[in-house]
C-alpha positions, 0 to 999 in steps of 0.5 A: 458922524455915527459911529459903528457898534460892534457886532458879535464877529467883531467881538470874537475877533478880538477875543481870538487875538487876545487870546493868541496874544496870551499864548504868546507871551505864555510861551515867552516866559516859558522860554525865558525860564529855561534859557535862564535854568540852562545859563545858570544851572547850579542855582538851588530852587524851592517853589512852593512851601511842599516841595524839594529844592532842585537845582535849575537844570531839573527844569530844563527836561520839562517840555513846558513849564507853567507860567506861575512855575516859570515866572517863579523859576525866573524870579528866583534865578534874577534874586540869587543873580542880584544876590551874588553880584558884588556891587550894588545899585546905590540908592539915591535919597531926595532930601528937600532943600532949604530955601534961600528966601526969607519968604518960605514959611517952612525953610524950604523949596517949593515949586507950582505945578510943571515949574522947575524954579522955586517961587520964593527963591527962583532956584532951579529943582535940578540944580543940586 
């Protein structure tokens, strides 16, 4: 079966639809930044080395923020929320565990590809 080539219509479709797609999310984060200035609008922002700070709700007048601007605005704004919330995600550190069997050359585990027991003891990866 031979396949089709695409023609120059084809090509300018797709074109006009990723650039509606563009928009669109453009517009979402615009929205998204001034949802989160309205929510939160004691948080101090400084964007940019030149600029003042301002309190989020000075962003909230603007008809359209840009997306580098509203990308930024929502970054500060989720980093003071992480940074005034009192519990912490706890981080969990993987350590290699000690094989069982005399068998390992270097005292610990290990497993061939998609196998989830180890090939000299048989314990299973997830058993800790």
């Amino acid at each position: 079966m031979a396949t089709k080539r695409k023609t120059a219509k084809d090509y300018r479709k797709e074109l006009d639809d990723i650039k509606q797609q563009k928009i669109a999310l453009e517009n979402r984060i615009s929205t998204r930044a001034k949802e989160l200035c309205k929510k939160y609008p004691e948080i101090w922002v400084t964007l940019g080395s030149n600029c003042n700070a301002n309190k989020t709700a000075d962003f909230i007048k603007v008809e359209k923020l840009h997306v580098v601007t509203a990308l930024s605005l929502i970054e500060v704004i989720e980093k003071e929320l992480a940074n005034q919330h009192p519990h912490k995600q706890a981080e969990i550190e993987f350590i290699d565990r000690d094989c069982i069997s005399k068998n390992s050359p270097d005292g610990k585990c290990h497993y061939k590809d998609d196998s989830k027991y180890c090939y000299h003891c048989g314990l299973n990866q997830n058993y800790f």
